[in-house]
KEZANU-115644 format. One record per atom (N, C-alpha, C, CB): residue number from 1; x, y, z; atom name. Coordinates in Angstrom, 3 decimals. Glycine has a CB too. Layout:
# residues N
+-----+----------+----------+----------+-------+
! num !       c1 !       c2 !       c3 ! atomo !
+-----+----------+----------+----------+-------+
! NUM !        X !        Y !        Z !    CA !
...
+-----+----------+----------+----------+-------+
This chain:
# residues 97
+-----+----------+----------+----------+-------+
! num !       c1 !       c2 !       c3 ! atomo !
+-----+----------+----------+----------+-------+
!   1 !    3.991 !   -6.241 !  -43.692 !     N !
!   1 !    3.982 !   -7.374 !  -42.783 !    CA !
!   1 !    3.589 !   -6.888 !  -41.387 !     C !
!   1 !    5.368 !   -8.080 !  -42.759 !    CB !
!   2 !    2.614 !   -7.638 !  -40.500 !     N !
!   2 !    2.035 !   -7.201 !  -39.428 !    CA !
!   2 !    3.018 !   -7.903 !  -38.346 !     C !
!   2 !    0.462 !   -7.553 !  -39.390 !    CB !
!   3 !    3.514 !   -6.621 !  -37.330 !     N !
!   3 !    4.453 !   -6.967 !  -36.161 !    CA !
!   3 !    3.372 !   -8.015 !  -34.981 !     C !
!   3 !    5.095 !   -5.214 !  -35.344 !    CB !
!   4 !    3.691 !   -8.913 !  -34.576 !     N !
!   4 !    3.292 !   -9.708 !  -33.815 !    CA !
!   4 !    4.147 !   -9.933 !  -32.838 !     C !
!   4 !    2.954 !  -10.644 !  -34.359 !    CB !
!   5 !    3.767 !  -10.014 !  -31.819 !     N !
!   5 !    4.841 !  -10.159 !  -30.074 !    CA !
!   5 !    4.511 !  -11.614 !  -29.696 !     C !
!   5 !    4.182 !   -8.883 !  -28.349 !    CB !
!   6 !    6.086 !  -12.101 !  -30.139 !     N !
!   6 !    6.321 !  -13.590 !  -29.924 !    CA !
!   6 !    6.449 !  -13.622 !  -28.213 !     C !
!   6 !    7.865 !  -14.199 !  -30.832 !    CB !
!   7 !    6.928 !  -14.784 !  -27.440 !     N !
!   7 !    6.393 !  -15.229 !  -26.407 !    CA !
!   7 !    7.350 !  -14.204 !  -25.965 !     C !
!   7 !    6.303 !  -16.749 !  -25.988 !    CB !
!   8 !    8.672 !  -14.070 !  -25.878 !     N !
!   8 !    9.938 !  -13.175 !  -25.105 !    CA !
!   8 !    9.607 !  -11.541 !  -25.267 !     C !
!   8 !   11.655 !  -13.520 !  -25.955 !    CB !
!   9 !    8.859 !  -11.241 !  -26.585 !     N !
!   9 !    8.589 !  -10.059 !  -26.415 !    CA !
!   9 !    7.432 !   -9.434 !  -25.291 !     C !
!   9 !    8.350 !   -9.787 !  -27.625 !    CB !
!  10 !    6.696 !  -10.468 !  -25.156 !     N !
!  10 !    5.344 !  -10.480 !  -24.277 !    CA !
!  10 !    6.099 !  -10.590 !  -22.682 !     C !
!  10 !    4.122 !  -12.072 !  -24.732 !    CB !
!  11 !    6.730 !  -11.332 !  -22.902 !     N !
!  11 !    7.831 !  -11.367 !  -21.038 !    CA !
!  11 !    8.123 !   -9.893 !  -20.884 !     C !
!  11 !    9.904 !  -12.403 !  -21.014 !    CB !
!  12 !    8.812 !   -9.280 !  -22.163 !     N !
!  12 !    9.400 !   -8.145 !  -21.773 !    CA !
!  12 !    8.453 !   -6.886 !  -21.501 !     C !
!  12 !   10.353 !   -7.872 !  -22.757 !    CB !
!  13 !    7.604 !   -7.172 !  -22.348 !     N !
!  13 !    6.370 !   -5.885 !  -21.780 !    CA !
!  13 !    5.832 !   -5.885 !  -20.955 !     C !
!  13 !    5.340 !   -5.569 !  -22.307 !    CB !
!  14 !    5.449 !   -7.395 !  -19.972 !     N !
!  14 !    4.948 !   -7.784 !  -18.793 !    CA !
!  14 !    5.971 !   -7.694 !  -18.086 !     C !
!  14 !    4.333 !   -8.962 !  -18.711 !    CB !
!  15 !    6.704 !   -7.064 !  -17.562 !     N !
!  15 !    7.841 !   -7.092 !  -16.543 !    CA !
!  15 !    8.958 !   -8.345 !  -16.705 !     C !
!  15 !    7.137 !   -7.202 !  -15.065 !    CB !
!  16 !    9.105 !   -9.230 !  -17.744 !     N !
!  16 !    9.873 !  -10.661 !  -17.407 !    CA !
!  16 !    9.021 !  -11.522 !  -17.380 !     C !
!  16 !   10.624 !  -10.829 !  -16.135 !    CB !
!  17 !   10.117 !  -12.876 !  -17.560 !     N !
!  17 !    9.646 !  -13.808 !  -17.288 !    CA !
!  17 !    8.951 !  -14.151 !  -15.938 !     C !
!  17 !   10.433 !  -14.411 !  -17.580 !    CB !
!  18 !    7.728 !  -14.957 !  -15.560 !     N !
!  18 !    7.316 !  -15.481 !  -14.143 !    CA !
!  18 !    6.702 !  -14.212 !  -13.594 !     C !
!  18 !    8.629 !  -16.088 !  -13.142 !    CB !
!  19 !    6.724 !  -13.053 !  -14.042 !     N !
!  19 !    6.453 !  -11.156 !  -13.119 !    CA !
!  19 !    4.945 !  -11.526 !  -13.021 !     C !
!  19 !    6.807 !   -9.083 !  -14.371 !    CB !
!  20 !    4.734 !  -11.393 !  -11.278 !     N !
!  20 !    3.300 !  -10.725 !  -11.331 !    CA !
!  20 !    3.337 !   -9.886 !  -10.001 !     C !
!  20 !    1.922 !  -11.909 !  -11.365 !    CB !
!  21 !    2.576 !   -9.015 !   -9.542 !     N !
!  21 !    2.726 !   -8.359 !   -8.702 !    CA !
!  21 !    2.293 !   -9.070 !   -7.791 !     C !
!  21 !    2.350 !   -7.309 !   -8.821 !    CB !
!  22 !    2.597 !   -8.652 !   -6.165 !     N !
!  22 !    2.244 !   -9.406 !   -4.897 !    CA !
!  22 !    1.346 !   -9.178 !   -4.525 !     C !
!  22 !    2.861 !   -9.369 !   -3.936 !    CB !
!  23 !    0.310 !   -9.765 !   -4.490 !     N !
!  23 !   -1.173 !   -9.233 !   -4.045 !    CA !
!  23 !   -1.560 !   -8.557 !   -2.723 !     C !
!  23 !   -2.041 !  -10.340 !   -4.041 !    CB !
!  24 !   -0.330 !   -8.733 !   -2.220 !     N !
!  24 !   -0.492 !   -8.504 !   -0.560 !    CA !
!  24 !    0.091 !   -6.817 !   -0.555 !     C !
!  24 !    0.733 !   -9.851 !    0.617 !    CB !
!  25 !    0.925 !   -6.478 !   -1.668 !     N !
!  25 !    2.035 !   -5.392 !   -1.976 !    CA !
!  25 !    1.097 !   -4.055 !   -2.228 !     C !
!  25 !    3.092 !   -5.828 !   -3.473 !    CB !
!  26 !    1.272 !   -3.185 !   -1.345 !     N !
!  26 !    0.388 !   -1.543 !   -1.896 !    CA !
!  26 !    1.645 !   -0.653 !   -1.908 !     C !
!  26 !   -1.068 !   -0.682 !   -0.541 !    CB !
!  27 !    1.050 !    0.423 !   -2.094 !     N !
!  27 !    1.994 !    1.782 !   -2.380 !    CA !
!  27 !    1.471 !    2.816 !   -1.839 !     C !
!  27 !    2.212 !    2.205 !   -3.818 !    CB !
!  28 !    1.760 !    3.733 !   -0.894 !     N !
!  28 !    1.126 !    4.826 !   -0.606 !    CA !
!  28 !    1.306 !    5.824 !   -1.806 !     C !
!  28 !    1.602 !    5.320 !    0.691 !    CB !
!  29 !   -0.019 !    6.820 !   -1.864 !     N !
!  29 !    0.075 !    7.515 !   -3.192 !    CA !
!  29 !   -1.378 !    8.185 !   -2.470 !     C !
!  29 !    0.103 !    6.463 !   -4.962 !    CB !
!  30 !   -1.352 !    9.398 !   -3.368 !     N !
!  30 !   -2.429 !   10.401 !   -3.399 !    CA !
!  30 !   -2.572 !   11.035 !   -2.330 !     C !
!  30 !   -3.598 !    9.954 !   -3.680 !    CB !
!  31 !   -1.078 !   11.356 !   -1.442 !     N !
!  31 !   -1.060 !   12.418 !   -0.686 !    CA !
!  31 !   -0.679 !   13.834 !   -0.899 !     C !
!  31 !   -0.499 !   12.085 !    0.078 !    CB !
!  32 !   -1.614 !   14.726 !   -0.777 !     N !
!  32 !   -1.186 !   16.015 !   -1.699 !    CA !
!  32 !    0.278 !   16.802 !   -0.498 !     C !
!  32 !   -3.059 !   17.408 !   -1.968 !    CB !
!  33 !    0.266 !   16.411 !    0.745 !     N !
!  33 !    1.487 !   17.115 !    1.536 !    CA !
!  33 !    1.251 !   16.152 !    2.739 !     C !
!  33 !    1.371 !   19.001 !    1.923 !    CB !
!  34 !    2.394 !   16.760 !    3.302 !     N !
!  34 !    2.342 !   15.346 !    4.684 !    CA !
!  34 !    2.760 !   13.918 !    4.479 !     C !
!  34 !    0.767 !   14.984 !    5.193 !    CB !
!  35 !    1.883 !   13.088 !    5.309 !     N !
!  35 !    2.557 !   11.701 !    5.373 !    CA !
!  35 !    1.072 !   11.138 !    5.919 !     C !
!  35 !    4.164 !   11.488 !    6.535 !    CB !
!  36 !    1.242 !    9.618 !    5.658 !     N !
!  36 !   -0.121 !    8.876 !    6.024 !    CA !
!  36 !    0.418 !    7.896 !    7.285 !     C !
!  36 !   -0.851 !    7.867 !    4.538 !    CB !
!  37 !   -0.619 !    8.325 !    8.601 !     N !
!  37 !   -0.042 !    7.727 !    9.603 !    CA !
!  37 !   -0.479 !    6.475 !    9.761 !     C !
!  37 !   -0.154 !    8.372 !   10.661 !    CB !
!  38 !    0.324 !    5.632 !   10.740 !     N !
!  38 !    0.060 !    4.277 !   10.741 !    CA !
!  38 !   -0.407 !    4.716 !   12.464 !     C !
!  38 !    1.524 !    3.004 !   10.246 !    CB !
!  39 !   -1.311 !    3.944 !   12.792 !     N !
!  39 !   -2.448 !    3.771 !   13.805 !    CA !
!  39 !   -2.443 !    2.665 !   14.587 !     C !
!  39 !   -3.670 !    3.750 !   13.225 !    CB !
!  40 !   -3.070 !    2.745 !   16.216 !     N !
!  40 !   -3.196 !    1.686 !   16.512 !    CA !
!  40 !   -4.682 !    0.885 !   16.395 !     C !
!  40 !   -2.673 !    1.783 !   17.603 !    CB !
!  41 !   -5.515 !    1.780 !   16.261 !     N !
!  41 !   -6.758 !    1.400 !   15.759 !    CA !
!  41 !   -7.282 !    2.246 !   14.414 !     C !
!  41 !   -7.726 !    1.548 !   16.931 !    CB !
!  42 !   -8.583 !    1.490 !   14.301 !     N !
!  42 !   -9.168 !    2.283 !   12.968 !    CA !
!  42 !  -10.125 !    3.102 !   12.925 !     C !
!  42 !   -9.600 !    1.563 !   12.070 !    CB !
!  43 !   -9.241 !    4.621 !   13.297 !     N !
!  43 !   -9.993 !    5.584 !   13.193 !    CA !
!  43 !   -9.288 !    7.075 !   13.188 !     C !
!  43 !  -10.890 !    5.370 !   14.186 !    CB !
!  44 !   -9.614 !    7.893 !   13.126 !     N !
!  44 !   -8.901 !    8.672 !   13.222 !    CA !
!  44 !   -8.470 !    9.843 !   14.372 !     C !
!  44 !   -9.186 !    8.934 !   12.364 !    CB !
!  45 !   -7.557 !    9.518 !   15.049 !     N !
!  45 !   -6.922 !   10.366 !   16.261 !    CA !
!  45 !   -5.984 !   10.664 !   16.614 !     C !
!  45 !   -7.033 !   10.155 !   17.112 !    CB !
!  46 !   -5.805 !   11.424 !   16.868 !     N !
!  46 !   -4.338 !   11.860 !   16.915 !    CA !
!  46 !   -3.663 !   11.328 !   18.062 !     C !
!  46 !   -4.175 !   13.357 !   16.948 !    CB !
!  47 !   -4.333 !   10.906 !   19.206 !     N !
!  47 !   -3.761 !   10.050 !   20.154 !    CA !
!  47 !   -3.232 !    9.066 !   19.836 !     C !
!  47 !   -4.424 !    9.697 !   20.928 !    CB !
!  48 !   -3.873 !    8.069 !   18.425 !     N !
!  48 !   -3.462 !    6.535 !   17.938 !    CA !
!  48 !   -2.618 !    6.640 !   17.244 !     C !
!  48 !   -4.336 !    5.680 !   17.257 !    CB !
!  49 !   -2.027 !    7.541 !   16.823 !     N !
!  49 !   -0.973 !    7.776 !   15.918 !    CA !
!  49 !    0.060 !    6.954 !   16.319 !     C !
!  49 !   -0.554 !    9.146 !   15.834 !    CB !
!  50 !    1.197 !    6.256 !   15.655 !     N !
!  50 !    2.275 !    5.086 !   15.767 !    CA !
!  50 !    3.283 !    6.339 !   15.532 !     C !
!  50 !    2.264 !    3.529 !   14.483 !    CB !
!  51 !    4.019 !    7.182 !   16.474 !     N !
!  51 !    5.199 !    8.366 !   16.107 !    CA !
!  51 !    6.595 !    7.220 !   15.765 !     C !
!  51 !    5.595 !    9.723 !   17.835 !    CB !
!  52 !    7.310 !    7.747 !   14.627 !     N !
!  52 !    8.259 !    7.390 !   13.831 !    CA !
!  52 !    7.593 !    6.463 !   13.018 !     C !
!  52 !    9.418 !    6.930 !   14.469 !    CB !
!  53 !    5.985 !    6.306 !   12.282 !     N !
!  53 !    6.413 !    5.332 !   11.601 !    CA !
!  53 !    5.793 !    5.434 !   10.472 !     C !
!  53 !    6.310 !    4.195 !   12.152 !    CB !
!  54 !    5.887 !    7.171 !    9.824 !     N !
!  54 !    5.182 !    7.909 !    8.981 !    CA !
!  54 !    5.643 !    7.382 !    7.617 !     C !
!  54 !    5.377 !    9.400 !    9.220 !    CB !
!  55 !    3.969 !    7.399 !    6.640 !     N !
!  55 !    4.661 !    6.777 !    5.584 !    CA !
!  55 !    4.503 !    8.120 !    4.532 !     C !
!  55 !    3.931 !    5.177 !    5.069 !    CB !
!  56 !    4.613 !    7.662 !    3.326 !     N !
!  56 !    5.049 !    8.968 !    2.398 !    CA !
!  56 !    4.403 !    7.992 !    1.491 !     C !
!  56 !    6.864 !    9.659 !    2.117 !    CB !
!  57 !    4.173 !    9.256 !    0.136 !     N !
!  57 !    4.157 !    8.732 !   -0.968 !    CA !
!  57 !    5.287 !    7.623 !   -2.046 !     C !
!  57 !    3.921 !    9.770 !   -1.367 !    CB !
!  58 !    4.488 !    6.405 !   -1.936 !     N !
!  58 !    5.484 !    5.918 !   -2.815 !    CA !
!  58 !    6.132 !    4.875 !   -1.846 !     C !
!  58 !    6.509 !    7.100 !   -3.415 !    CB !
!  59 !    6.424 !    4.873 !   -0.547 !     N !
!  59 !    6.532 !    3.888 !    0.735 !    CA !
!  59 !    5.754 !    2.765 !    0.170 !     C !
!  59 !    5.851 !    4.482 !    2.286 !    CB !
!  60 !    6.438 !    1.529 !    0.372 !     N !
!  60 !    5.700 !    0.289 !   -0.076 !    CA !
!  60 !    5.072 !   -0.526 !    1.451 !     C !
!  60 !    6.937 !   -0.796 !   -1.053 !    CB !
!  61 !    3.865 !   -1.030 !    1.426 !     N !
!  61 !    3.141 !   -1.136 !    2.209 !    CA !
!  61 !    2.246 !   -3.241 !    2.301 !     C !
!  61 !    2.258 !    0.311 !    1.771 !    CB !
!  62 !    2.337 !   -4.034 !    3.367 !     N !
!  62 !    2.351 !   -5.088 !    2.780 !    CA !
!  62 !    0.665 !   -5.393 !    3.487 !     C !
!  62 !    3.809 !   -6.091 !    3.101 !    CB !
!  63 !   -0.609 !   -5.651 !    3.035 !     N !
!  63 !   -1.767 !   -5.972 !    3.730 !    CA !
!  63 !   -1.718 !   -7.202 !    4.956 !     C !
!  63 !   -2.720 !   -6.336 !    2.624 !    CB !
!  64 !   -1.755 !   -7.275 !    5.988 !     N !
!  64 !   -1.728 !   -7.833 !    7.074 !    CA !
!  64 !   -3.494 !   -8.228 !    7.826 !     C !
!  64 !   -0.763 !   -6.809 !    7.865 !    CB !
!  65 !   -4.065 !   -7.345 !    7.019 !     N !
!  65 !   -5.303 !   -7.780 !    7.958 !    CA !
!  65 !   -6.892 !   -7.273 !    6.852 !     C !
!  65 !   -5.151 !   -6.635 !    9.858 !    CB !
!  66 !   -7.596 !   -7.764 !    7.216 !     N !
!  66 !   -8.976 !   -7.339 !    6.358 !    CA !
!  66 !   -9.412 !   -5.841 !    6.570 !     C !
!  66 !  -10.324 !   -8.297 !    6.853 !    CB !
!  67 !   -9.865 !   -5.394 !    5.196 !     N !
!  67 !  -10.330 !   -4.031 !    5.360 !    CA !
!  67 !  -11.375 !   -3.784 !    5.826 !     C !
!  67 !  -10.375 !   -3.416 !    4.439 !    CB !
!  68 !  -11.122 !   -2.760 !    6.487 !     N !
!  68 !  -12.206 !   -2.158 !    7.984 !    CA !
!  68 !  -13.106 !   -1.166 !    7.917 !     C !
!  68 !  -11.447 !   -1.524 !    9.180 !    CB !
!  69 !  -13.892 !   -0.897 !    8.487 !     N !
!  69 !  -14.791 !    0.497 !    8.625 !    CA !
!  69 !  -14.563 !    1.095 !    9.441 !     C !
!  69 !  -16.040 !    0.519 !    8.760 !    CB !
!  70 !  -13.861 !    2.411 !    9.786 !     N !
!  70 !  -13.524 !    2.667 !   10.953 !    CA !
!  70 !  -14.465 !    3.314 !   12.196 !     C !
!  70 !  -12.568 !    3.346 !   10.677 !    CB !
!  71 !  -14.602 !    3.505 !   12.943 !     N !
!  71 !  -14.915 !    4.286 !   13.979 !    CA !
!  71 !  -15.513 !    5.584 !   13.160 !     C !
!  71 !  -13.614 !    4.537 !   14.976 !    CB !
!  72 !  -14.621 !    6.185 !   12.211 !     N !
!  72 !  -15.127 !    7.964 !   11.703 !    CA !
!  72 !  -15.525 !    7.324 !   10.048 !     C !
!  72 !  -13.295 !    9.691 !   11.708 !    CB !
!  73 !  -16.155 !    6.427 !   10.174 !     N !
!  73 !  -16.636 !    6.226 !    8.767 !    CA !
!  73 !  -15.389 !    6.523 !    7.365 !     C !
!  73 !  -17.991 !    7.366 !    8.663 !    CB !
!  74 !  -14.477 !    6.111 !    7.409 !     N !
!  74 !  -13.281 !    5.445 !    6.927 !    CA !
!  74 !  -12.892 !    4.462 !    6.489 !     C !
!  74 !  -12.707 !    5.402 !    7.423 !    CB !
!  75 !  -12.339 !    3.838 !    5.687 !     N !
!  75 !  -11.815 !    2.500 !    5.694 !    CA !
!  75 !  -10.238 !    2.548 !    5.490 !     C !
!  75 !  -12.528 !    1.645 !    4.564 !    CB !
!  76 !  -10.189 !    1.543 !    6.507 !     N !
!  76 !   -8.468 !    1.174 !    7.495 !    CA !
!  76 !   -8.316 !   -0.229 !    6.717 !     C !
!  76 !   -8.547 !    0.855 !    9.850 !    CB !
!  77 !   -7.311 !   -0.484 !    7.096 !     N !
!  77 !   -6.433 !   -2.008 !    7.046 !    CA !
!  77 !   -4.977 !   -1.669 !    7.807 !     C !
!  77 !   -6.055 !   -2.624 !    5.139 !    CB !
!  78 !   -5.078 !   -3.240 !    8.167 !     N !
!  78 !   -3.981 !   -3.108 !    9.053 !    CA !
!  78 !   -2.806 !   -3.716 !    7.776 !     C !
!  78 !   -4.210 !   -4.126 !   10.727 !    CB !
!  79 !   -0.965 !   -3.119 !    7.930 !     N !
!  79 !   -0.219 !   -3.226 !    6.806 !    CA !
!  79 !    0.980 !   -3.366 !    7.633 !     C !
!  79 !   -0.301 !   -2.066 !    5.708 !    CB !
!  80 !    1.852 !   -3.789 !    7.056 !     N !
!  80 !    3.531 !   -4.440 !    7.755 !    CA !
!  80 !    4.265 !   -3.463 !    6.945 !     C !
!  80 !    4.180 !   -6.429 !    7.355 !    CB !
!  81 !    4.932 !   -2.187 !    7.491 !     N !
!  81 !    5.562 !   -1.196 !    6.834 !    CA !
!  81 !    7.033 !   -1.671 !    7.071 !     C !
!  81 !    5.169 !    0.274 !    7.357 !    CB !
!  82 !    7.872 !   -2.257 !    6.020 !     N !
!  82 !    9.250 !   -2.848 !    6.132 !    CA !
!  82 !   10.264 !   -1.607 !    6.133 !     C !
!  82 !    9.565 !   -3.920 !    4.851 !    CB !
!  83 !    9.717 !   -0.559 !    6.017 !     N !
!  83 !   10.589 !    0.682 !    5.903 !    CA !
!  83 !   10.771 !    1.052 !    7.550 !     C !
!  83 !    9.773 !    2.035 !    4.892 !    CB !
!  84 !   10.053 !    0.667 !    8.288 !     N !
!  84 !   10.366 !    1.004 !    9.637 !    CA !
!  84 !    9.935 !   -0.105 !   10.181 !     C !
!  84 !    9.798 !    2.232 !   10.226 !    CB !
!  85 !    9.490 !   -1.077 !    9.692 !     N !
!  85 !    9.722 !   -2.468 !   10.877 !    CA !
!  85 !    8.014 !   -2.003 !   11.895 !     C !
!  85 !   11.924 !   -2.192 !   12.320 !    CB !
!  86 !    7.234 !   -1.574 !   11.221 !     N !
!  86 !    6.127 !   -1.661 !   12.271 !    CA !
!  86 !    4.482 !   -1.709 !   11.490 !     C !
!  86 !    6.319 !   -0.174 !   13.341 !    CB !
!  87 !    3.841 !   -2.030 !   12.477 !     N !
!  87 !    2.348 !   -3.070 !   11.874 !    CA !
!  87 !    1.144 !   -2.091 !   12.493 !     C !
!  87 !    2.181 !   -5.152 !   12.778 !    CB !
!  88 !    0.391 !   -1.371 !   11.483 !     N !
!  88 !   -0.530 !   -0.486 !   12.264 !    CA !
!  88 !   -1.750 !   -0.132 !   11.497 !     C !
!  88 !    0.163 !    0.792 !   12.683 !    CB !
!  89 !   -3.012 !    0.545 !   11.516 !     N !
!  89 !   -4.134 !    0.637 !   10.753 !    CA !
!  89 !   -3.219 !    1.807 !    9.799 !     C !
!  89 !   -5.736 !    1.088 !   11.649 !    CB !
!  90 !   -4.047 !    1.840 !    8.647 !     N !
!  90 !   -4.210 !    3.081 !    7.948 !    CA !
!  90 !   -5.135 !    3.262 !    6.828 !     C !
!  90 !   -3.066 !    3.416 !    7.504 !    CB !
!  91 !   -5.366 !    4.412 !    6.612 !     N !
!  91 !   -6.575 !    4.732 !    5.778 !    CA !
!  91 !   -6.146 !    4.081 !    4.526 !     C !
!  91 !   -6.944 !    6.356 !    5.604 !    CB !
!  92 !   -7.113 !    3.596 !    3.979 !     N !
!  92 !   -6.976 !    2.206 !    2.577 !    CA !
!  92 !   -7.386 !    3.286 !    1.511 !     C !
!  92 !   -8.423 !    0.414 !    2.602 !    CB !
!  93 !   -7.851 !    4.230 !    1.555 !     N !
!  93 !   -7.610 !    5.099 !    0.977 !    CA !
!  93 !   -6.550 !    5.999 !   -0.286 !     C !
!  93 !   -7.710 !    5.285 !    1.742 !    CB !
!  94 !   -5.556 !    6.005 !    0.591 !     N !
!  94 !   -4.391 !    6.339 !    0.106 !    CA !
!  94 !   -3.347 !    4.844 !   -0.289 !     C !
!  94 !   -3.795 !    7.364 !    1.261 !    CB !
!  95 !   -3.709 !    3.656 !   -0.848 !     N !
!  95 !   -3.160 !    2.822 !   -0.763 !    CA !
!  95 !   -3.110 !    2.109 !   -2.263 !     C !
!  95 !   -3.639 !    2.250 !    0.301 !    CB !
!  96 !   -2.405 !    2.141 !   -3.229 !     N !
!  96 !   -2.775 !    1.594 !   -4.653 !    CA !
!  96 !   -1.905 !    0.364 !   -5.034 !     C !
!  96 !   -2.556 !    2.752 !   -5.799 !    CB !
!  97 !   -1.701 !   -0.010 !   -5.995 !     N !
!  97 !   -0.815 !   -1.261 !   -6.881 !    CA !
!  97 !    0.680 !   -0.453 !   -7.084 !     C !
!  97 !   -1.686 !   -1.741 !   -8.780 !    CB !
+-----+----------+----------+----------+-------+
């Protein structure tokens, strides 16, 4: 007899009932050491750097603004980091589901 996934089994492999991810919702990831800084513009300097509001791998990250080209040939977006309460560019790069 062939196993078939009735409707509750299909909830449960999809995260639950109603589950979809937030489209707005990223994850920092694919930093081999360090931390990915949040910026006041889009590019890269060490002057624009936002101090205290370093993210890490795995830091959840919310999209706030359209993705950018930066200044150093990059692409930025601006993101609402709820882990420290602050809103700044960062390389879209390091940014996944």
């Amino acid at each position: 007899m062939e196993d078939k996934l009735n409707d509750q089994k299909l909830e449960e492999v999809a995260g639950g009932a109603g589950y979809y991810p937030n489209p707005d919702q990223r994850r920092v990831s694919g930093l081999q050491t360090g931390y990915l800084a949040m910026r006041t513009a889009p590019t890269y300097d060490f002057n624009n750097e936002i101090r205290g509001a370093e993210l890490y791998n795995g830091d959840v990250v919310y999209i706030r603004g359209p993705y950018t080209q930066g200044y150093d040939g990059r692409t930025y977006v601006t993101v609402f980091a709820p882990k420290n309460g602050v809103t700044g560019y960062v390389n879209a790069s390091f940014l996944s589901w």
